[in-house]
Every structure is written in structure tokens, then in C-alpha cells.
N, C-alpha and C positions, 0 to 999 in steps of 0.2 A: 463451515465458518473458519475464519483465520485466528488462530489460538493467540493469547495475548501472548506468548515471549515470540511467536515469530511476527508478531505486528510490529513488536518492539526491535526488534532486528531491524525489518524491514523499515521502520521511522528512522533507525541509527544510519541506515544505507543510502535512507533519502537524503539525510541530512549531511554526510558526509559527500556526496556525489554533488549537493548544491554548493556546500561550502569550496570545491575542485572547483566547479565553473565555476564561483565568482572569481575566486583567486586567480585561475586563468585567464577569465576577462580583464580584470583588473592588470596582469602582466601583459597581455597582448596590447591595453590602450598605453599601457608606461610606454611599450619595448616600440611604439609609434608613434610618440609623441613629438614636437617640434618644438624646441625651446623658444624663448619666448627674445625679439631684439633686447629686451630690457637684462636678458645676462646674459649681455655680452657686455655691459656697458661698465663692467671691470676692467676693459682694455683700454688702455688710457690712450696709444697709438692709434689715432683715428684710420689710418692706411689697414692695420692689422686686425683692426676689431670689423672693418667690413670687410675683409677676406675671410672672415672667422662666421660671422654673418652670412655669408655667399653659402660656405661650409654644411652651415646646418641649410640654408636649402636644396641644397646641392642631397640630400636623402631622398627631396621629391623627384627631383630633375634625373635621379639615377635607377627610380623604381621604374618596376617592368612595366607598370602603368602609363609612364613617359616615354622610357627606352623602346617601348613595342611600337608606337609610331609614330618614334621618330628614329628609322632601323639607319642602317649603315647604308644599305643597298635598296633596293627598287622593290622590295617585298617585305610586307611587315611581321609582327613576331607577335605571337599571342602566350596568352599560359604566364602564372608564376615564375616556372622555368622556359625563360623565354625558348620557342620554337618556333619552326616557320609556319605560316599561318595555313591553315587548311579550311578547305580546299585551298591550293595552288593561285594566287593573284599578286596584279604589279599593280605600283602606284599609276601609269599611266601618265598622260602629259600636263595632265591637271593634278594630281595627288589622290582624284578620286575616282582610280581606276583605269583596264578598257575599255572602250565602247561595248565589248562582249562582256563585258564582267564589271560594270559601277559597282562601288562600296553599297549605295545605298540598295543595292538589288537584296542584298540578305540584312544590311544594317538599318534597320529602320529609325524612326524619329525617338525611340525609346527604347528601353531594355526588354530583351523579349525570352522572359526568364522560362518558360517552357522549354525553347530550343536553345538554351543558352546562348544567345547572342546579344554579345550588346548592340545600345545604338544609342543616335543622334542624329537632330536634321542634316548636320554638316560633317558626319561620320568622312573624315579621310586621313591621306598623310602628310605628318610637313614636310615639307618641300625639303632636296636633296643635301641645300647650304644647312640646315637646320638638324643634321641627323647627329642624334647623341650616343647612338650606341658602342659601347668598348670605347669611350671616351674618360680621363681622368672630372673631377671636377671642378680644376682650373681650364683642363680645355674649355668644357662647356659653358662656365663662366666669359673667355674673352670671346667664343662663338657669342653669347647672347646678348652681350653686348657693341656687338658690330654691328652697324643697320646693314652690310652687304649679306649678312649670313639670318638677320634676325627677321630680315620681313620689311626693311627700310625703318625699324622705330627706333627712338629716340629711349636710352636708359627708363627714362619716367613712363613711357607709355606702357611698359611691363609690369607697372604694379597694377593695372586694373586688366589687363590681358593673363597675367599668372592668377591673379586675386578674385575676377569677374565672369571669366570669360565662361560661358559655360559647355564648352567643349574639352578647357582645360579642368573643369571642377567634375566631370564626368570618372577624370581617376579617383576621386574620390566616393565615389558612387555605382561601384563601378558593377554590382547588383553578383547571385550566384556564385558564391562561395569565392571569389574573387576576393584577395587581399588589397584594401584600398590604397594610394598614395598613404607615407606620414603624415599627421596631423590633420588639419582642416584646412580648404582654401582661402578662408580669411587668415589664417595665421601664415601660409604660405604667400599670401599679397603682403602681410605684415612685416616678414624679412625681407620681401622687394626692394619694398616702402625704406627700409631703414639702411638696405643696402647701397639705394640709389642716394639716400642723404648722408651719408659716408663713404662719398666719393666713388662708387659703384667701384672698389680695388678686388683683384682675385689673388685665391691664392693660388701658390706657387705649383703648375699645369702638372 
């Protein structure tokens, strides 16, 4: 039998070890949170309150969740610390893949947490105009606001493509120890949303 002072020890060990995780969780959801458009609305300069706006979403637009594909080059990047993807594959002429090597050959419609692999039915990369990697966040701002670079859309059609789309809400879910996008994809439609009605301005590249 376990003597009462080391049970009492052992209660003090539990309790201290729960009180570490919560405290850690609690800093891990702070230290990824997305501010809200509503404080920014102390910028009285409508031009600089949505550059400011762009900013804070510019933490989603920069995570390796985004960055990994949408790479620089013809090969995408996996991992926290972004590396190159392994096995060895190219986006192809479509985005998904060789004909020897489709995305969806190992990416299936879901996360396939055994093999750690993620997935999606429309698992691919964006396209070449689109790539954000080693980019500031004003590049990537006048990138995604160009229809030549964005996909042909229009400012507004990004708030329900960044906000809806569920291949972009995939970084946030992103399953297997995997560190998600900041914030939620409704709060990230939300600075879209507020970016596009504040004259969709970036800052400074």
C-alpha cells in the first residue's frame, strides 16, 4: 500500500504538473491568438488602420501551414521548420502533382493520423503566381490582391475563400502534433472582411 506522506507528495506532483499544463495551454492559445478588427479601430487613418489590419493577418498568411504550399519553387515544404517535402515531389502542371506521383496518391480525403499524413479531397499546391514563401507581408499583401497573381478574384471574394474555404481552414486543423495556423478561420475571414472595407491598403513591402 502507498503510505499517506508519499500519496500526499504524489497529490502535490499531480497538482502541480496540472497547474504547468494549464498555464502552458493557456500561453500557447494567448501566444496564437488573432486580434480582433475591432482593435484596430483606434486608427483613425482609414489607409493605416487596414495596413495594420492586413498585419495581423499576415501571422496566418506567414505560417508554415500557408508558407509550405504555397513554396517559392515547384516543390512544397512540410514540417514546423519548413523542409522539403519527403519523399521527393513536384507540383506538376496542374499543382497536383506528376502523373507518376498525384498529391492525392498518399494525401487522402482526410488526415491519416497513424501515417501522419495529412489530407484533403483537393490536397495540392497553389499555383506558381501565388507562392508566399521568404516573402515580407506587404509583398504578400499586393500579391493577394492582384487578380493576375490571386486566382482572377476580386478583393471581396477572399473573405469567404481565406474565411470558408475548407482547404484553407485545413491549417487550422491541421491534425498530429502539427502547430495549427493563429487564431481560427472565422476570425481570419474576419480581418479579410474588415480589410477589404478599409480599402483593402498594405503595408509598407
Amino acid at each position: 500500500m502507498i503510505s499517506d506522506a508519499r500519496f500526499k507528495t504524489m497529490a502535490v506532483i499531480a497538482a502541480l504538473a496540472s497547474s504547468l499544463c494549464a498555464g502552458y495551454a493557456a500561453s500557447e492559445t494567448a501566444s496564437h491568438a488573432l486580434a480582433s478588427p475591432e482593435s484596430f479601430a483606434n486608427i483613425a487613418d482609414t489607409e493605416k488602420r487596414s495596413a495594420a489590419i492586413f498585419t495581423e493577418l499576415g501571422k496566418v498568411l506567414t505560417h508554415p501551414r500557408c508558407t509550405n504550399c504555397h513554396p517559392a519553387g515547384d516543390s512544397p515544404r512540410q514540417g514546423d521548420n519548413p523542409h522539403l517535402h519527403q519523399p521527393p515531389v513536384t507540383r506538376g502542371a496542374d499543382g497536383h502533382g506528376l502523373e507518376s506521383m498525384r498529391c492525392h496518391t498518399c494525401h487522402q480525403k482526410a488526415n491519416f493520423e497513424p501515417g501522419r499524413v495529412p489530407g484533403h479531397p483537393e490536397w495540392h499546391l497553389a499555383p506558381r503566381e501565388m507562392a508566399w514563401e521568404g516573402k515580407t507581408i506587404g509583398e504578400i499583401c499586393e500579391q493577394i490582391r492582384d487578380p493576375a497573381r490571386n486566382g482572377g478574384r476580386k478583393v471581396e471574394a477572399l473573405i469567404d475563400h481565406i474565411g470558408k474555404d475548407t482547404l484553407v481552414g485545413w491549417a487550422w486543423k491541421p491534425g498530429f502534433g502539427r502547430s495549427p495556423a493563429p487564431g481560427t478561420q472565422a476570425q481570419a475571414g474576419a480581418l479579410v472582411e474588415a480589410w477589404v472595407k478599409t480599402g483593402a491598403a498594405c503595408p509598407a513591402p
